[in-house]
N, C-alpha and C positions, 0 to 999 in steps of 0.2 A: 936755386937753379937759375937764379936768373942769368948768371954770367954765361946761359947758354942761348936764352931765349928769351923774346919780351911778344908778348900777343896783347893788343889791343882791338876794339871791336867798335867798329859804328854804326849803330843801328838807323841811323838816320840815312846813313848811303849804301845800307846792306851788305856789309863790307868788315872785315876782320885783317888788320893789316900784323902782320909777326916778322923779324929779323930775329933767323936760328946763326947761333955762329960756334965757334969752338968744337974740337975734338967728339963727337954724342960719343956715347956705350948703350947699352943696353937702356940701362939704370934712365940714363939722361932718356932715354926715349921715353920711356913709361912713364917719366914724372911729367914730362912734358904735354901727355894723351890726355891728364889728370887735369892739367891747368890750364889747356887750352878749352876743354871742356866747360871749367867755369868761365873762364875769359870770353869763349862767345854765345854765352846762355844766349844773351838780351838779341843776338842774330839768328840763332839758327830756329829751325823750326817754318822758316818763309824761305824765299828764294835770293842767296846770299850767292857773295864771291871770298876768296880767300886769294892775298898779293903775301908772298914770301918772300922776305931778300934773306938770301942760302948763300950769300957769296961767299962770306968768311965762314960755313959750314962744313964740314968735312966728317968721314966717319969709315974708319977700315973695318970696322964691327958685323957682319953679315947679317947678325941678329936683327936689326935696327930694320932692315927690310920689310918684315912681314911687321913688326909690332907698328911702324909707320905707315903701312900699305893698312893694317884695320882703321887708323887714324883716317884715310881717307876717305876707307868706305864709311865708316863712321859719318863722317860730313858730308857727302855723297847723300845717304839715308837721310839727315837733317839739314838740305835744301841748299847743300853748295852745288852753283852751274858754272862756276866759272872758277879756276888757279889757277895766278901766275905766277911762276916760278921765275926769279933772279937769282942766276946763280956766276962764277967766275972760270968753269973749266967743264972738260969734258969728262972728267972722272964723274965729276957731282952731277952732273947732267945724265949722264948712264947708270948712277945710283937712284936717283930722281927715276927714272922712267923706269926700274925696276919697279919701284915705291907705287908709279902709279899701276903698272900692269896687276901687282898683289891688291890695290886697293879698288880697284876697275875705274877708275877715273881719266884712263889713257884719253878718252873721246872731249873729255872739258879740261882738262890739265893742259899748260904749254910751261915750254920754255923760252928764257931771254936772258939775253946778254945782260940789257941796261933798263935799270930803273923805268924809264923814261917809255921804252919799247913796252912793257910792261902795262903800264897806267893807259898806256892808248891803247891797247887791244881791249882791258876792261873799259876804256870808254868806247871804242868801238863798239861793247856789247853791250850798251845802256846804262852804266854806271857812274854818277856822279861825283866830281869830287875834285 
């Protein structure tokens, strides 16, 4: 699955960075809940952030909702305070806030345009890097 997603994870700046891109289904969601899981053992469990770039993401799938929205509470429960979402339009951005409202993360989740906008709100909220 990787040609959907790549998560890496820095325990050293608290910090889990993933680029989701291509068409998800269902399927791609679930394998992804799987791998991100192991991907940010060595973070979660203390007080972490999670930086998305979703730009080349897309997904007309409805399903993808709720099984992405337990992905957050997921993180949520294990010690993420902070996501930033990069994404490219306004579709993705109103699927993105569906995602967070199902996973209650609306109050630490944002969205942004550009990379750049992105990194300085997490360093805005003490995150190194």
């Amino acid at each position: 699955m990787k040609e959907y997603y790549n998560i890496k994870a820095y325990p050293d700046q608290n910090l889990v960075v993933e680029v989701c891109k291509g068409d998800w289904t269902k399927e791609v969601a679930e394998k992804y809940l799987d791998d991100f899981k192991k991907s940010a053992a060595d973070v979660t469990g203390k007080s972490w952030a999670l930086l998305t770039d979703a730009r080349d993401w897309k997904s007309a799938d409805d399903e993808i909702i709720e099984i992405v929205g337990s992905h957050f509470d997921w993180n949520r429960q294990n010690g993420m305070q902070h996501n930033a979402n990069i994404v490219s339009g306004i579709i993705e951005q109103r699927k993105l806030q569906q995602m967070f409202d199902s996973g209650g993360v609306s109050q630490i989740a944002k969205v942004f345009l550009s990379k750049e906008e992105a990194m300085q709100w997490l360093r805005d909220e003490g995150y190194k890097f």
